[in-house]
PASEPA-21772 format. One record per residue (C-alpha): residue number from 1; chain; x, z, y; residue in one letter. Coordinates in nm, 3 decimals. Layout:
// residues N
<seq->NUM | mol->A | u->X | w->Z | v->Y | type->a>
...
END
This chain:
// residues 115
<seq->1 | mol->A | u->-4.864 | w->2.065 | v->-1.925 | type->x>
<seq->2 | mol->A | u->-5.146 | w->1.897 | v->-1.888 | type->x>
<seq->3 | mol->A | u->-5.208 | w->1.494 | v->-1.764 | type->x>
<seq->4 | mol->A | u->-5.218 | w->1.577 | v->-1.353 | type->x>
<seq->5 | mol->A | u->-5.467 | w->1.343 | v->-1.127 | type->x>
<seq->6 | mol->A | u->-5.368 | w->1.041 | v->-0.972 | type->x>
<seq->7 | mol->A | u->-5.284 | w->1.033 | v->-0.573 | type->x>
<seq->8 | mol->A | u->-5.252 | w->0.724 | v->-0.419 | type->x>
<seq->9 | mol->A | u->-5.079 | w->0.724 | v->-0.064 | type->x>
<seq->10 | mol->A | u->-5.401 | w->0.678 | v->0.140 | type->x>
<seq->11 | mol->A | u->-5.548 | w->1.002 | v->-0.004 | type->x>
<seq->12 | mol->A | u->-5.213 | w->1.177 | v->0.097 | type->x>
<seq->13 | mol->A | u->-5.269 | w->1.002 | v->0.391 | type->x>
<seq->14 | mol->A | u->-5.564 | w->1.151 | v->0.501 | type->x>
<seq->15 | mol->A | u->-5.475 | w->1.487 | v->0.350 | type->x>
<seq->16 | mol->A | u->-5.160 | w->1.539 | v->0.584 | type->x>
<seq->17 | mol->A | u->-5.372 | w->1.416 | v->0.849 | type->x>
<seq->18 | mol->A | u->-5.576 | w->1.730 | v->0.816 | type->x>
<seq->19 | mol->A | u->-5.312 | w->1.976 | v->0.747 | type->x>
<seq->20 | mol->A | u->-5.238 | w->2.270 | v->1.095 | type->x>
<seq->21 | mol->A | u->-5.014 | w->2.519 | v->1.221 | type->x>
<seq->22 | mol->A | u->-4.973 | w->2.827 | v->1.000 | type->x>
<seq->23 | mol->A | u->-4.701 | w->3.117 | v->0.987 | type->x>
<seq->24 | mol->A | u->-4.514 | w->3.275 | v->0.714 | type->x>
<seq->25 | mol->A | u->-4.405 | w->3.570 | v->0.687 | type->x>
<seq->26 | mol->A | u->-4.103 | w->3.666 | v->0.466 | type->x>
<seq->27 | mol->A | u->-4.060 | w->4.046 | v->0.447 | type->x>
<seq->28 | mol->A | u->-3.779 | w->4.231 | v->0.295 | type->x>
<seq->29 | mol->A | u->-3.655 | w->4.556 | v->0.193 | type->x>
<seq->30 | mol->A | u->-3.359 | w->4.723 | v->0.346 | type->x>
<seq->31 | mol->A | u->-3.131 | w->4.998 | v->0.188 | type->x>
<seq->32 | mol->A | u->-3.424 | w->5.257 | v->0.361 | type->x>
<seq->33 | mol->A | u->-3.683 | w->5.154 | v->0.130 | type->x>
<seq->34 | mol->A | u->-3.652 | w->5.464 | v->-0.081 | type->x>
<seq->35 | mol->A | u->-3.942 | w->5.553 | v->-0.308 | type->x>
<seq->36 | mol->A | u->-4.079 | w->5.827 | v->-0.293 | type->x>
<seq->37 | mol->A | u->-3.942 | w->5.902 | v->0.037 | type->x>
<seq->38 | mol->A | u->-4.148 | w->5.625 | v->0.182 | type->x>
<seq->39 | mol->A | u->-4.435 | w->5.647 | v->0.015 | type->x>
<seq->40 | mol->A | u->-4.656 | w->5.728 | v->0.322 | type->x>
<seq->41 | mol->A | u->-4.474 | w->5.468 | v->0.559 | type->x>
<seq->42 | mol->A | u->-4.618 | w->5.223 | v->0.285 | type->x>
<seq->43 | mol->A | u->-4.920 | w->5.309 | v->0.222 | type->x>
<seq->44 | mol->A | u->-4.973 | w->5.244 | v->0.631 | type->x>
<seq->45 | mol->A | u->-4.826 | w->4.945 | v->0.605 | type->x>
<seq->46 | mol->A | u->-5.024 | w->4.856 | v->0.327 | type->x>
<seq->47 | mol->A | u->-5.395 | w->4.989 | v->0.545 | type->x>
<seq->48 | mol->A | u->-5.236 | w->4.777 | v->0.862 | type->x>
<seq->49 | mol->A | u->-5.193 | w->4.471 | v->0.596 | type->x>
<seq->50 | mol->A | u->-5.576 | w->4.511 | v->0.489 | type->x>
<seq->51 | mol->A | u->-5.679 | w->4.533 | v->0.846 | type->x>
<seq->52 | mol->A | u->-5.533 | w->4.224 | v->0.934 | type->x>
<seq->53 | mol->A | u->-5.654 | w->4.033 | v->0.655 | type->x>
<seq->54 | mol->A | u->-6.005 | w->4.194 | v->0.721 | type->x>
<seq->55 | mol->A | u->-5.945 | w->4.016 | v->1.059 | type->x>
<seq->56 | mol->A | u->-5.862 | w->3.721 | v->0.989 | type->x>
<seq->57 | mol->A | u->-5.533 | w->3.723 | v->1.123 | type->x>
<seq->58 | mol->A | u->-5.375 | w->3.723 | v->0.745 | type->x>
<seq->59 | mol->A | u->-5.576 | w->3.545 | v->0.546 | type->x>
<seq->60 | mol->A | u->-5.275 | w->3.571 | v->0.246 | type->x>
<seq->61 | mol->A | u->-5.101 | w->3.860 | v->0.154 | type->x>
<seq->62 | mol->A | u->-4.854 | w->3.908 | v->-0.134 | type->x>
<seq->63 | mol->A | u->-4.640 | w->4.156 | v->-0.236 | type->x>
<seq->64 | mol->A | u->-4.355 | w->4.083 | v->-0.435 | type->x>
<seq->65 | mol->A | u->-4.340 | w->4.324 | v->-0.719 | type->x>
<seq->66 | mol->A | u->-4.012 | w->4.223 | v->-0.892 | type->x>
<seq->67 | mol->A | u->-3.823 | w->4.444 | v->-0.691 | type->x>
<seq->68 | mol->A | u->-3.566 | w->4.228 | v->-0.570 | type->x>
<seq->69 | mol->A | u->-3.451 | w->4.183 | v->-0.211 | type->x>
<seq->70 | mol->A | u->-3.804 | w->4.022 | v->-0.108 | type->x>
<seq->71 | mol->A | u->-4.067 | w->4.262 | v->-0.049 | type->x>
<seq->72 | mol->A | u->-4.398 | w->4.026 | v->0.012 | type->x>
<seq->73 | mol->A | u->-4.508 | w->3.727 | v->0.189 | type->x>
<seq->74 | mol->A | u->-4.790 | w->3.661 | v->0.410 | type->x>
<seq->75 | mol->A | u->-4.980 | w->3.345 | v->0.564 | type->x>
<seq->76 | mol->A | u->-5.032 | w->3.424 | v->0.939 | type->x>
<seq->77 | mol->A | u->-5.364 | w->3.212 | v->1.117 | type->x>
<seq->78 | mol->A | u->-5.215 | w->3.307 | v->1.461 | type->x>
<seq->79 | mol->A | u->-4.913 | w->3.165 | v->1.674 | type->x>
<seq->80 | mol->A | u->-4.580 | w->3.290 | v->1.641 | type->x>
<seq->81 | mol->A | u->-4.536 | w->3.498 | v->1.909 | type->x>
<seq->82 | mol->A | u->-4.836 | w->3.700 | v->1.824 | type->x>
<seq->83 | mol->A | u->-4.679 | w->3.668 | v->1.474 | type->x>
<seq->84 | mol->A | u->-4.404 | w->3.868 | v->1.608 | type->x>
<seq->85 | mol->A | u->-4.604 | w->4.086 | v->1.842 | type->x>
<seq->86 | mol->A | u->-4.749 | w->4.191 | v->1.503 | type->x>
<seq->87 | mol->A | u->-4.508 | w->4.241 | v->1.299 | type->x>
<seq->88 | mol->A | u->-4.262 | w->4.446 | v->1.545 | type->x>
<seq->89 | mol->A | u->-4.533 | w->4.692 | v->1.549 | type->x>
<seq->90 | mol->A | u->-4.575 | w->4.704 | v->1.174 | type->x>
<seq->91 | mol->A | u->-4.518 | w->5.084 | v->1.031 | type->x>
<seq->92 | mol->A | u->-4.240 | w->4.941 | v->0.786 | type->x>
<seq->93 | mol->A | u->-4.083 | w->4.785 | v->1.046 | type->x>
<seq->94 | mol->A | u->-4.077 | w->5.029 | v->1.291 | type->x>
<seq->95 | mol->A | u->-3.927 | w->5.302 | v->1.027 | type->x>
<seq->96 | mol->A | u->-3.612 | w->5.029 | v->0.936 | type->x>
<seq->97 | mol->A | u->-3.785 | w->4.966 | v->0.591 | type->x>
<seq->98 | mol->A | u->-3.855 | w->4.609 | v->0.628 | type->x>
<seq->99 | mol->A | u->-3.726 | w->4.333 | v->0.798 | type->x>
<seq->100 | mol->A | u->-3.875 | w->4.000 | v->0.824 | type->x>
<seq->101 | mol->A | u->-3.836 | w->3.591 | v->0.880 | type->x>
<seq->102 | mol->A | u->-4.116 | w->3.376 | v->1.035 | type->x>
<seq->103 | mol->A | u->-4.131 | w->3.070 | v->0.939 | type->x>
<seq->104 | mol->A | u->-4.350 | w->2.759 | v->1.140 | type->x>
<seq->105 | mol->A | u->-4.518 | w->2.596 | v->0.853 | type->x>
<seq->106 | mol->A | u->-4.829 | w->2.337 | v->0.827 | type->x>
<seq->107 | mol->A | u->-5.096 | w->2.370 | v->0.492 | type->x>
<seq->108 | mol->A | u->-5.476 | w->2.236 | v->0.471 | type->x>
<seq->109 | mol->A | u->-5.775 | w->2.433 | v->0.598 | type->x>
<seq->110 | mol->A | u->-5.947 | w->2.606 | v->0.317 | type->x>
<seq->111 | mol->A | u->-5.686 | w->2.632 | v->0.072 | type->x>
<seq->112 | mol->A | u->-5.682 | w->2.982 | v->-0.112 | type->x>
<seq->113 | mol->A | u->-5.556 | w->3.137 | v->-0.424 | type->x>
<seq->114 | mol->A | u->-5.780 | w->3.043 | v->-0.719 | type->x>
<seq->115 | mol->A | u->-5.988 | w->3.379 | v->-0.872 | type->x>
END
């Protein structure tokens, strides 16, 4: 591994200081998820998931592809209850594929997954 950078207290400090409200989104797959029978309830899912990041209500999206009992996670940039608004209307959702946790969290403006 290599030598990490040093962080002294004030720079965590002033880090935390900037960090906000985010949601997450845990989503997983119930005994209904059966591929291919599915296949078109997911790929809706999937358009509603890149409309929502397109608006900049998702900003992270991840499906988990080891096929265990977690399906994907998501960073939200809107409140819960909109969080749930969303997701109870969610094609996956609706058809008793997926279920979901939301989870209040706090992270730093501007973070993203590295290219």
């Amino acid at each position: 591994m290599q030598d990490l950078p040093q962080v002294t207290d004030e720079m965590m400090r002033d880090r935390l200081g900037g960090t906000r409200a985010y949601c997450a989104v845990i989503l997983k797959a119930t005994q209904k998820l059966v591929r291919p029978a599915v296949d078109g309830i997911i790929w809706e899912h999937g358009r509603r998931n890149f409309a929502l990041r397109q608006a900049g209500l998702m900003p992270i999206v991840c499906p988990v592809t080891d096929r265990g009992a977690v399906a994907g996670i998501c960073i939200f940039n809107v409140t819960h209850d909109e969080v749930k608004a969303i997701m109870e209307d969610d094609p996956g959702v609706k058809a008793g594929i997926f279920t979901y946790e939301i989870h209040d969290i706090r992270s730093f403006p501007g973070d993203c997954l590295p290219r």
